[in-house]
C-alpha positions as CSV (number, residue, x, y, z in Angstrom):
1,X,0.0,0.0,0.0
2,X,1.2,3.6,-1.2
3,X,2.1,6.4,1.7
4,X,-0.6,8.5,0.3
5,X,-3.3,5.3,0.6
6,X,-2.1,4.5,4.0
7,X,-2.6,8.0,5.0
8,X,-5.8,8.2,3.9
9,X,-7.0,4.9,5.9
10,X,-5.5,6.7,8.9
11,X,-7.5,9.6,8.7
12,X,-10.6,7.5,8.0
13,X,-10.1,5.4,11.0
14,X,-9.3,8.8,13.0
15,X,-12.8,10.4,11.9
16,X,-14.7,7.3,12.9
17,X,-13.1,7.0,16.3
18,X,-13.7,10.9,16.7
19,X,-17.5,10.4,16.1
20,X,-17.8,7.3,18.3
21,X,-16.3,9.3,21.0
22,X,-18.4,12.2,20.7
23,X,-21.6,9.4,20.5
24,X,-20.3,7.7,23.6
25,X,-19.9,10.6,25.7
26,X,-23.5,12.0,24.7
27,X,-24.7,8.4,26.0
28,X,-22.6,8.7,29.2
29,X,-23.6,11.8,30.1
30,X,-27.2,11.3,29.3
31,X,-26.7,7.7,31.7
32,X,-25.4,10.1,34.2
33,X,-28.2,12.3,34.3
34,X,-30.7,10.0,34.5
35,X,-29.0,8.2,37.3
36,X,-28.9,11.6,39.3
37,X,-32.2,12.3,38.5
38,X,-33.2,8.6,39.6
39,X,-33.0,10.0,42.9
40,X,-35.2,12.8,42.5
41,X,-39.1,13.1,41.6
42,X,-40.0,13.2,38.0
43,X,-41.0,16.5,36.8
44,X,-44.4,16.9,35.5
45,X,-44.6,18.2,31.5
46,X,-48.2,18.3,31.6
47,X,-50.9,17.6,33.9
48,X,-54.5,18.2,32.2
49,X,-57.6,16.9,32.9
50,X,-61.5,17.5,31.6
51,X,-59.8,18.0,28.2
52,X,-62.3,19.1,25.7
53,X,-60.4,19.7,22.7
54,X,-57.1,18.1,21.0
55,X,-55.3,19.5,17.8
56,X,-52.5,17.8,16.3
57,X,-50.7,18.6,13.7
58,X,-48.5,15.1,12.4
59,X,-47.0,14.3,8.8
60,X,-48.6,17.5,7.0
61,X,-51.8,17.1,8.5
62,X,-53.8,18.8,11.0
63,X,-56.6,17.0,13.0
64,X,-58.9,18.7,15.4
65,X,-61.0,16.7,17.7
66,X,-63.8,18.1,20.0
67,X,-65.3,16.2,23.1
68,X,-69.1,16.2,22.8
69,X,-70.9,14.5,25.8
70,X,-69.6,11.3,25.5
71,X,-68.8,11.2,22.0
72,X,-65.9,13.0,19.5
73,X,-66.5,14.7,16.6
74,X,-63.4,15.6,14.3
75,X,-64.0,19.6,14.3
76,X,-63.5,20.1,10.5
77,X,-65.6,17.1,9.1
78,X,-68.4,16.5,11.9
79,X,-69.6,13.3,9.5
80,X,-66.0,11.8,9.5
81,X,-66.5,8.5,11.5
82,X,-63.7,9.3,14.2
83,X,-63.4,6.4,16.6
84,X,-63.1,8.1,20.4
85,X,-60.8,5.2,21.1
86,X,-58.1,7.3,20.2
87,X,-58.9,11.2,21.6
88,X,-59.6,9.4,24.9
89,X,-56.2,7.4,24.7
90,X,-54.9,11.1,23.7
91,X,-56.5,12.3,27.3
92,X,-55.2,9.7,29.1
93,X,-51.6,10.5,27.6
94,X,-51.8,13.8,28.6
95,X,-52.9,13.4,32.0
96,X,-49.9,13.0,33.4
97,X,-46.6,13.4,31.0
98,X,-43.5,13.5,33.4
99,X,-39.6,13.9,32.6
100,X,-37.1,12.4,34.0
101,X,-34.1,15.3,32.7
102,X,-34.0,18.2,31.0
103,X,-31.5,19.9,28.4
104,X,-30.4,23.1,27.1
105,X,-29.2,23.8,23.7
106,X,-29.9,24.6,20.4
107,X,-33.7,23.6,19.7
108,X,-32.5,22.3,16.2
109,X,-30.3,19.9,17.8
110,X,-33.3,17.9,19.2
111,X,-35.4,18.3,16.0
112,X,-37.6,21.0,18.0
113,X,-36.5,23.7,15.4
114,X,-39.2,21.9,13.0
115,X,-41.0,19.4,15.2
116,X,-42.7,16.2,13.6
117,X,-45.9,16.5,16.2
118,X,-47.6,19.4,17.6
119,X,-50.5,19.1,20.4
120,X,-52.6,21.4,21.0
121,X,-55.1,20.7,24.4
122,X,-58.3,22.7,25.1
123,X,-59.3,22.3,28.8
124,X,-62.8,22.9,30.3
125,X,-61.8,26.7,31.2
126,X,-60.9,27.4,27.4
127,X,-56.5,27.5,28.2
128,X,-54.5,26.2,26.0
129,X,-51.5,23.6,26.0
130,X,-49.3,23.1,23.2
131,X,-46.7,20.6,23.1
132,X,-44.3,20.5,21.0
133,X,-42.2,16.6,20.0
134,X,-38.2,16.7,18.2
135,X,-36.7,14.0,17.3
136,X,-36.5,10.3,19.4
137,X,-33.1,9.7,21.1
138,X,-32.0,6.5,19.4
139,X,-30.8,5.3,22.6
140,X,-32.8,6.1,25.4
141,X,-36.0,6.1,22.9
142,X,-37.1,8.9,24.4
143,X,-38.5,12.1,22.8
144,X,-37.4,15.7,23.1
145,X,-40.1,18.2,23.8
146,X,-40.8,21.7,24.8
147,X,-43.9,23.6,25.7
148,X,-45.0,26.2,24.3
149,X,-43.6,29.7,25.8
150,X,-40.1,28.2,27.3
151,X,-37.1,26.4,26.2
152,X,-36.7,24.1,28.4
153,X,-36.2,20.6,26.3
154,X,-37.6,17.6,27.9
155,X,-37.1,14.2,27.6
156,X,-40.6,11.8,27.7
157,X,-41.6,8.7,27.1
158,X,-42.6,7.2,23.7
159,X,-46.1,6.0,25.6
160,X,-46.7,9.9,26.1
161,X,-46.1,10.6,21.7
162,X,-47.3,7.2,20.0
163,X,-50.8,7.6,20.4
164,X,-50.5,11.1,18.3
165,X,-48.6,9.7,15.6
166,X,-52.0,9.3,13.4
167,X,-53.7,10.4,10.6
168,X,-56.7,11.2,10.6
169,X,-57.8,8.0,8.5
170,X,-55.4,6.0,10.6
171,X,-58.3,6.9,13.2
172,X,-61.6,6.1,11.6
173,X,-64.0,3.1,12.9
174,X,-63.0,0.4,11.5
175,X,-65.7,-1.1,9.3
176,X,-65.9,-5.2,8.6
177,X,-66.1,-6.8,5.4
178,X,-70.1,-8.2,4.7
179,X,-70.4,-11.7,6.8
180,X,-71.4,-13.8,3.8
181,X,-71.3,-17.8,4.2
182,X,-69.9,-19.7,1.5
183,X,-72.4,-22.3,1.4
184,X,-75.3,-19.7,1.2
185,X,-73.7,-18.2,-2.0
186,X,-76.5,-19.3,-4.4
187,X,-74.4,-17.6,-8.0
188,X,-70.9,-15.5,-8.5
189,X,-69.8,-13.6,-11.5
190,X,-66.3,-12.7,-11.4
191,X,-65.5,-10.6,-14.5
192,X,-61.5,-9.7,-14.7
193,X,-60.8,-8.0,-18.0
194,X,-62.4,-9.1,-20.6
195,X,-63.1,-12.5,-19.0
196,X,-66.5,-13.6,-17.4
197,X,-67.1,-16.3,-15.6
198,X,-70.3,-17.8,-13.5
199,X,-70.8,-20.1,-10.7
200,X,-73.8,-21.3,-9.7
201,X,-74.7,-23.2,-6.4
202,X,-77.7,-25.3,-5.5
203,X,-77.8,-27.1,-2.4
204,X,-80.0,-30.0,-3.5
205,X,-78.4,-30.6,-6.4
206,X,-79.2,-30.4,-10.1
207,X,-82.1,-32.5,-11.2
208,X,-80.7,-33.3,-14.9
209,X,-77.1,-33.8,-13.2
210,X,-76.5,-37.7,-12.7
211,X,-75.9,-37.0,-8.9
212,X,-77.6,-35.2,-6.4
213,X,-74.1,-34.8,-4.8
214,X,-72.9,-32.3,-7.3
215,X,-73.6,-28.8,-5.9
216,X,-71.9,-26.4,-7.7
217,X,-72.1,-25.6,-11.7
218,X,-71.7,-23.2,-14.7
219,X,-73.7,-22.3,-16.9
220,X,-73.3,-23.3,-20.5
221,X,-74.0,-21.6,-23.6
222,X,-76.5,-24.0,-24.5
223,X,-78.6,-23.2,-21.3
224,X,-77.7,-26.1,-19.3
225,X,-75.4,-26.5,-16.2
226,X,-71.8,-28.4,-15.9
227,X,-70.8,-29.7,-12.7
228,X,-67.5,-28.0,-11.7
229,X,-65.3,-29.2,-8.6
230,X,-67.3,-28.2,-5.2
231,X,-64.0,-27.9,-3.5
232,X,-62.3,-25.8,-5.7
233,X,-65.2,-23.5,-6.1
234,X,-65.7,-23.4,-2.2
235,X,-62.0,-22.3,-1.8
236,X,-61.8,-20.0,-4.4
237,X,-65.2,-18.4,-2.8
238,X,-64.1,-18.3,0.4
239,X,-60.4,-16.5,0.3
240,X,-62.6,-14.0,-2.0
241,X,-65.0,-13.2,1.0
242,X,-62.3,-13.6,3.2
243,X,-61.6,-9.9,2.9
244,X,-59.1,-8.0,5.0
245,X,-58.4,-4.3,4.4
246,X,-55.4,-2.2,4.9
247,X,-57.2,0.5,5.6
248,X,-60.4,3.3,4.5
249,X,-59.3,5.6,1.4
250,X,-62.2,7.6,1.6
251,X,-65.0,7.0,4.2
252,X,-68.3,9.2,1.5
253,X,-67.1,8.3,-1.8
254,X,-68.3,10.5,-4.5
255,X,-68.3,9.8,-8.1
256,X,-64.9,11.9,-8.7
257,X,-63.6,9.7,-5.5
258,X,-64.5,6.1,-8.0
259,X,-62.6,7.7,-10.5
260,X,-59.7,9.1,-9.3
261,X,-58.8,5.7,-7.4
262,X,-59.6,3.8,-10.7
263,X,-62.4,2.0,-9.8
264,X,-65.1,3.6,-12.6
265,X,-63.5,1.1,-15.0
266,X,-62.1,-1.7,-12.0
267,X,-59.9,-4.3,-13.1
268,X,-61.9,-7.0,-11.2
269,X,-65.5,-7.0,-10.4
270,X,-67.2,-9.8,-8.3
271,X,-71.3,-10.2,-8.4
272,X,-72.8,-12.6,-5.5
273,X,-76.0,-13.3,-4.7
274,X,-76.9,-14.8,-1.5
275,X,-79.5,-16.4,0.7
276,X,-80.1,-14.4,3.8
277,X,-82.5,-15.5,6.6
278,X,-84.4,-13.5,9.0
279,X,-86.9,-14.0,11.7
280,X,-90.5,-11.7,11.1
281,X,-93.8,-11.1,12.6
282,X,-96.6,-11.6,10.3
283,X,-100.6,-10.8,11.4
284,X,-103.6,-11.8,10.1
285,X,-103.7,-12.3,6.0
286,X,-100.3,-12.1,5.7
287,X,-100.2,-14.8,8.2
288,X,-102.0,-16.9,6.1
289,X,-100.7,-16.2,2.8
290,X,-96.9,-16.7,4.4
291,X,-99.1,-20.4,5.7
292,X,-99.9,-21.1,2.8
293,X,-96.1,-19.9,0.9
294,X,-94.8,-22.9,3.7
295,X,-97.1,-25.7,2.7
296,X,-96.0,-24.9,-1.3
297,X,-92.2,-23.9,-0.9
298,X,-91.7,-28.1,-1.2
299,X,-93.5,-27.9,-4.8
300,X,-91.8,-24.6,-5.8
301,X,-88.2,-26.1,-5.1
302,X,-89.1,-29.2,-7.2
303,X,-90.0,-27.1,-10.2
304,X,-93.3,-27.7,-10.2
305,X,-94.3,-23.8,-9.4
306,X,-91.5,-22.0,-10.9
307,X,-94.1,-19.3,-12.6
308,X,-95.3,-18.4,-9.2
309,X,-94.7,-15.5,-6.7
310,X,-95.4,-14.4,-3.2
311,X,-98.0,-11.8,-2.6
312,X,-97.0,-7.9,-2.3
313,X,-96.4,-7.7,1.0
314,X,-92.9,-10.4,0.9
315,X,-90.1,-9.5,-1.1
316,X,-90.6,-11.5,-4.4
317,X,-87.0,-12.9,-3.8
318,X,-88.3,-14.2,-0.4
319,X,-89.3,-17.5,1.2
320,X,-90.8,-18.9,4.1
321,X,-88.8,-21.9,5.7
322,X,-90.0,-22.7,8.8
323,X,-93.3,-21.7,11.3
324,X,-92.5,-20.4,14.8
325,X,-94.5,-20.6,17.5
326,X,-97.7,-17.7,18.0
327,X,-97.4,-14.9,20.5
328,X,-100.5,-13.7,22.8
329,X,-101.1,-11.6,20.7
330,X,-102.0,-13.8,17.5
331,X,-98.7,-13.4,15.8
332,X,-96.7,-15.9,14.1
333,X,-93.4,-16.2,13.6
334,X,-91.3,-17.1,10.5
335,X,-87.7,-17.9,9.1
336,X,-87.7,-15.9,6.0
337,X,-85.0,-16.4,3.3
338,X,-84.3,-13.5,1.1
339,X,-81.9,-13.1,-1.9
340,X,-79.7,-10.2,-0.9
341,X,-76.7,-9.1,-3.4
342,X,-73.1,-7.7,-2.9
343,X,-70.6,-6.3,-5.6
344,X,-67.2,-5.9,-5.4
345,X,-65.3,-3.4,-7.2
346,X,-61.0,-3.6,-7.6
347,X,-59.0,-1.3,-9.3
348,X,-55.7,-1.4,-11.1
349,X,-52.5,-1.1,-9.0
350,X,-52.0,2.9,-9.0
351,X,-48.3,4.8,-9.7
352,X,-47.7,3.6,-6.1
353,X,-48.9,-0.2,-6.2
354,X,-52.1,0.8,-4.8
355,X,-54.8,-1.5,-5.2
356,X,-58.7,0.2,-4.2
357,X,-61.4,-1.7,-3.3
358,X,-65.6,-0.5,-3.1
359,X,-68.6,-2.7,-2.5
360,X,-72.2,-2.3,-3.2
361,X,-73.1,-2.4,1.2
362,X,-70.6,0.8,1.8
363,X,-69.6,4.1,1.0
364,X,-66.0,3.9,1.5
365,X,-63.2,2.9,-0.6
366,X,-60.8,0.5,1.2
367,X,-57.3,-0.4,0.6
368,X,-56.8,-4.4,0.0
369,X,-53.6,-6.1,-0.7
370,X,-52.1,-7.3,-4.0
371,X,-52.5,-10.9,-3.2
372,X,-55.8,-10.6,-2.4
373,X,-56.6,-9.0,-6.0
374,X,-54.6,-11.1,-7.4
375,X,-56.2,-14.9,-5.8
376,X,-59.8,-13.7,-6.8
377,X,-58.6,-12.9,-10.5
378,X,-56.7,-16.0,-10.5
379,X,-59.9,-18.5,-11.1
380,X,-59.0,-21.0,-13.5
381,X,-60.7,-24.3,-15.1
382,X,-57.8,-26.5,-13.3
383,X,-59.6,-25.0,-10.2
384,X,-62.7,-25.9,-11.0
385,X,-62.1,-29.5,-13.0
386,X,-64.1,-32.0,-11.5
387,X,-62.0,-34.8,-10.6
388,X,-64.2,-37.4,-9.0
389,X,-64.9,-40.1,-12.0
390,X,-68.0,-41.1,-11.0
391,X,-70.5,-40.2,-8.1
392,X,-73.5,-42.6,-8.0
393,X,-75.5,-41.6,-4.9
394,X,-75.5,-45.3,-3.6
395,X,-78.7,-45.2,-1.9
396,X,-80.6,-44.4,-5.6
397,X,-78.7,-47.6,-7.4
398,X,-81.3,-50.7,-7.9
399,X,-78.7,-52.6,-10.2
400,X,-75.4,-52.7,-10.4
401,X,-74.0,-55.0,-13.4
402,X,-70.1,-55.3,-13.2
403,X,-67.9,-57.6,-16.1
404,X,-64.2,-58.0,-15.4
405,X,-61.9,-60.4,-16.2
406,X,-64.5,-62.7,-17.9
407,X,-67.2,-63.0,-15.3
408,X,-70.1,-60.3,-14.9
409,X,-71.9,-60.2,-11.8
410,X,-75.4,-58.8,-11.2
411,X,-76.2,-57.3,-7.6
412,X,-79.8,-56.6,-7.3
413,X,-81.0,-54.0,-4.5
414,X,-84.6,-54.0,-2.8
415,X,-86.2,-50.9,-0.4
416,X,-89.3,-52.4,0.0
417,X,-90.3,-52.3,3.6
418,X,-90.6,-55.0,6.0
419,X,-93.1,-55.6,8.2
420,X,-92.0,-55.5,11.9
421,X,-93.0,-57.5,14.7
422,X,-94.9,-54.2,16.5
423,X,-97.5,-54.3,13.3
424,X,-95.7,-51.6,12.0
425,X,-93.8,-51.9,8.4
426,X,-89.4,-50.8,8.8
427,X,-86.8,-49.7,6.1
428,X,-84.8,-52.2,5.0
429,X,-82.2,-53.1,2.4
430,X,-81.0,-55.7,0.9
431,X,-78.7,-57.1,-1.4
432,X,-78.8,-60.5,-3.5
433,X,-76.4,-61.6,-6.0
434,X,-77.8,-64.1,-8.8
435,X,-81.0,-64.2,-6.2
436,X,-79.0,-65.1,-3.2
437,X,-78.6,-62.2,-0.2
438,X,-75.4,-61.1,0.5
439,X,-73.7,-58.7,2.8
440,X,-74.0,-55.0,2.4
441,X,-70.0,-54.5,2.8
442,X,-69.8,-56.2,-0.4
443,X,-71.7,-53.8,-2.2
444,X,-71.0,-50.5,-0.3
445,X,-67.6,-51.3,-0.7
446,X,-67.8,-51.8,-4.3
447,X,-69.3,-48.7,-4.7
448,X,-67.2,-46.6,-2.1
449,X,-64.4,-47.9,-4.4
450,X,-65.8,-46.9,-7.0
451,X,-66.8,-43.3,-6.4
452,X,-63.0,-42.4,-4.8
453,X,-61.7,-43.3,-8.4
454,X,-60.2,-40.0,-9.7
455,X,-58.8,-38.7,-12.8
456,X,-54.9,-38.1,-12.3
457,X,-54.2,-37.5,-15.4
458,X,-56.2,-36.7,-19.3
459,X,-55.5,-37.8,-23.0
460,X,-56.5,-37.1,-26.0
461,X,-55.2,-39.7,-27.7
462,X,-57.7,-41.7,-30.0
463,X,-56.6,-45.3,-29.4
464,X,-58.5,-46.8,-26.9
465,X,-57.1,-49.6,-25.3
466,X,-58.7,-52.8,-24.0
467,X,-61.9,-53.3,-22.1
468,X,-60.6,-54.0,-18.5
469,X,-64.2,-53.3,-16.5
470,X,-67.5,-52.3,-17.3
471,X,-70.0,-51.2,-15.0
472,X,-73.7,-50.7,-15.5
473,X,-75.5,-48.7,-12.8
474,X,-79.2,-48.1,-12.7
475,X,-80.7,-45.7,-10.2
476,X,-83.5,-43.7,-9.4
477,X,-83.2,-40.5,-11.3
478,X,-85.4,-39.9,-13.8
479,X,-82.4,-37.7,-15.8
480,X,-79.9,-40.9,-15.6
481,X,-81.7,-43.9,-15.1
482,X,-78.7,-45.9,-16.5
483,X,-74.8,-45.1,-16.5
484,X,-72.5,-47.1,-17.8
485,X,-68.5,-46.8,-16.6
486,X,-66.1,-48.7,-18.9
487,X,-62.4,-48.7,-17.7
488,X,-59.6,-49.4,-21.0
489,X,-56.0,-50.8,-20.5
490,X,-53.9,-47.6,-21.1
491,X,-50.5,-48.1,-20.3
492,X,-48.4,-49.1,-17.6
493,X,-49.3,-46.2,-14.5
494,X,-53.1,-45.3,-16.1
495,X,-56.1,-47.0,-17.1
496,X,-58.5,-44.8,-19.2
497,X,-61.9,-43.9,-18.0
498,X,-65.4,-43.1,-19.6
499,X,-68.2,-41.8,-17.9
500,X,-71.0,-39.4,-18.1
501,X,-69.7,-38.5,-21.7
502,X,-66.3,-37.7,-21.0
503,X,-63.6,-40.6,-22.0
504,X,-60.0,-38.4,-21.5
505,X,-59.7,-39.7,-17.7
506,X,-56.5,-41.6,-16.5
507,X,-56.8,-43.1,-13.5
508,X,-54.4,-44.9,-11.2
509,X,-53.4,-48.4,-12.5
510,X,-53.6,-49.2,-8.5
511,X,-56.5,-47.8,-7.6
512,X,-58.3,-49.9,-10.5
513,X,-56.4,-53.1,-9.7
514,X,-57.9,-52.3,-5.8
515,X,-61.4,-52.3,-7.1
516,X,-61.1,-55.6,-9.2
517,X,-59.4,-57.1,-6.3
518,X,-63.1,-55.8,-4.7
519,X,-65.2,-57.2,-7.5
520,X,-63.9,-60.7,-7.1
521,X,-64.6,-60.6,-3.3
522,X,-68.3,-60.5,-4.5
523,X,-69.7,-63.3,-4.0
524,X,-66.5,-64.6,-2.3
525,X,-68.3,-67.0,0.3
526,X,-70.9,-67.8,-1.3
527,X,-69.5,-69.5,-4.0
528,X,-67.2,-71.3,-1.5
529,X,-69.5,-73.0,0.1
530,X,-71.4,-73.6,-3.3
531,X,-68.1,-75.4,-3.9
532,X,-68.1,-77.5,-0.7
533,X,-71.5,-78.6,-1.3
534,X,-70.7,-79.9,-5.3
535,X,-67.6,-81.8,-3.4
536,X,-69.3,-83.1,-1.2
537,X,-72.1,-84.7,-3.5
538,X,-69.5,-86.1,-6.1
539,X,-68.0,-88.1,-3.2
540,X,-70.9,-89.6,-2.1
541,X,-72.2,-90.3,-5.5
542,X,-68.2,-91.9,-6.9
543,X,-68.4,-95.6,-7.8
């Protein structure tokens, strides 16, 4: 290394040791005082009480609250939703703000030449307090203060400043997201761009679906419904009502408000309709009209009264599901359901990464995080594939004909009722293969089998392989009264499926080989002891 480099170094190292001395000795000295004034009483700052008014003045903004009765009002936007959490944990602050030291010095040397909070307290008498708060010692972490009038610098604690250190927004009642539940969802529109996509629910099902058990559809261009996966659309659903904002943008949007955030032409709007349910009072006629609405509601859900509507005084939307008991005075009451809807508007991210977010039940514009924008536009038909290749509501199957591996086996199911030894006539179930009754492990665990078969995997190749399994299943359901299942040899991890008209299914090789395993335990003991009994007669009968 060169003289000059060296000397250089040296005068780097000299500068730095300099500052770290002058640091050190600041620290000491302000240990020392501290210690001596351990000994002593803290002074008192400020000492208020029955404060009526507080002014602060924090990050370029001034806030003015005023105490009325038991309530605060901000001073120059009486409508502003204020929270009195905060004035009153202002009051509280100031009641008693003590110091354990004081310095002298230039004022710009504790940041009290331009101070980054100013209070301003209005007692009952009308006299004034003003605070002034400098910068935050980085070691103690305590602020420098002065009042207003003197130039004596305090130090106080950070308990005493922190509950200033708010804008006004930062102190607005906080408003909740609409409770919605995902299962009472009844449709959702989610339009992102130029894309728009639907989801309909119905908890009972979709008559000309093959399964009751498929709850959740969209709507196809030819009028119908497709069953979509139930718990992709539920998740999906629920992180998009699972809404938590940053914070309130504006708490009375106006139109100009929409427009400046961006949200007059959103990036992502989301449309849901809802059931919600409600207890009312109905007298008289109404009474009896909502009676009568009860004893039909069973016939309207089955289709059979879909051209008819309630009477004036219910919501057209509405529904009576159940009859509470009567009150002395002769009214009844009622669970009403009622179709209620909520929209939600996002914007584009602004210059700043801002996303903005409105809904149909407020008049605020919230704040909402990227991801959040970001999981509701992110709906895709992976999400929503059904996976499941077949789901049979066992209890509707009467038949089920299954050929494998060159046997087919016929299990017939009867309801019918039995009659009891009470007199009185029991459900009952059973199963007989080729007229004989068997256990009903051996077909529910056929069929469990069967409906846990997924697709892992789609083709569209041509070739079709093989027949490995058909199976014929005929239910009660006047849509589907027979479904066929035919499993092809595919290649060495897949067999291919078809089912319900769709044949591009690949399913696990083991899960297959599981259910034939399953299929030749049909019948299992049966035939054993069919077996035993032929022995046995073709000994006895030998020469």
């Amino acid at each position: 290394m060169s003289k000059g480099k060296r000397l250089i170094v040296l005068c780097l190292l000299l500068a730095a040791l300099s500052a770290g001395s002058v640091a050190l000795s600041r620290y000491n000295e302000e240990q020392e005082s501290a210690q001596d004034a351990g000994a002593e009483a803290d002074e008192n700052v400020v000492e208020l009480e029955d404060i009526q008014r507080i002014d602060v003045a924090f990050e370029g903004e001034r806030v003015s609250m005023q105490r009325e009765g038991d309530a605060w009002i901000d001073v120059d936007d009486p409508a502003f939703p204020l929270d009195a959490t905060y004035p009153e944990q202002m009051a509280s602050a100031l009641a008693q703000v003590t110091s354990t030291r004081s310095v002298t010095g230039d004022l710009a040397e504790y940041g009290l030449d331009e101070p980054q909070l100013t209070i301003s307290v209005t007692d009952a008498a009308g006299e004034v307090t003003t605070l002034f708060v400098g910068d935050k010692n980085g070691v103690t972490g305590l602020y420098y203060a002065r009042l207003d009038g003197s130039e004596t610098v305090y130090t106080i604690a950070s308990s005493a400043v922190s509950p200033f250190m708010r804008t006004r927004y930062e102190m607005i009642e906080t408003e909740a997201f609409p409770t919605v539940a995902t299962d009472s969802v009844t449709r959702v529109t989610l339009t992102s761009g130029e894309a728009q996509r639907t989801l309909v629910h119905r908890e009972d099902g979709w008559p000309q679906a093959y399964s009751a058990s498929f709850t959740w559809f969209e709507p196809t261009e030819a009028g119908g419904l497709s069953v979509v996966d139930a718990d992709g659309a539920e998740s999906w659903l629920g992180s998009a009502l699972n809404v938590t904002y940053l914070g309130t943008a504006v708490y009375d949007a106006t139109d100009a408000d929409v427009a400046a955030c961006g949200l007059d032409a959103p990036a992502v709007t989301l449309e849901i309709a809802y059931a919600h349910s409600a207890q009312v009072e109905l007298e008289a006629l109404e009474a009896l009209q909502a009676r009568a609405l009860l004893e039909l509601t069973p016939l309207r859900r089955s289709g059979l009264l879909d051209d008819w509507t309630i009477e004036e005084h219910l919501d057209a939307a509405e529904r009576i599901e159940r009859l509470w008991s009567g009150t002395d005075d002769g009214a009844r009451t009622y669970d009403v359901s009622r179709t209620e809807y909520l929209t939600v508007w996002i914007s584009e991210p602004d210059a700043d990464g801002v996303r903005y977010l409105r809904h149909s039940a407020s008049e605020r514009i919230f704040t909402v995080a990227e991801s959040y924008a970001l999981t509701l536009a992110g709906l895709t038909d992976l999400d929503l594939t059904e996976t499941a290749v077949c789901q049979v509501e066992m209890d509707r199957v009467n038949r089920l004909t299954i050929a494998a591996e060159g046997m087919t086996k016929v299990i017939e199911v009867d309801r019918a009722p039995v009659l009891g030894d009470d007199g009185f006539y029991d459900a009952h179930t059973a199963y007989r293969l080729n007229g004989e009754e068997i256990e009903s492990g051996q077909f529910t665990g056929f069929m469990t089998l069967l409906n846990q078969l997924n697709a892992e995997a789609y083709t569209d190749s041509q070739d079709v392989g093989n027949v490995c399994m058909t199976v014929i299943l005929e239910q009660q359901r006047a849509s589907h009264p027979s479904m066929t299942l035919t499993l092809y040899d595919y290649d060495a991890n897949f067999y291919r499926a078809s089912f319900a008209g769709q044949s591009d299914m690949l399913v696990s090789k083991r899960d297959v080989e599981t259910l034939l395993d399953r299929f030749e335990q049909i019948g299992a003991t049966e035939t054993a002891e069919t077996a035993d009994t032929a022995d046995t007669a073709d000994t006895d009968t030998a020469p």
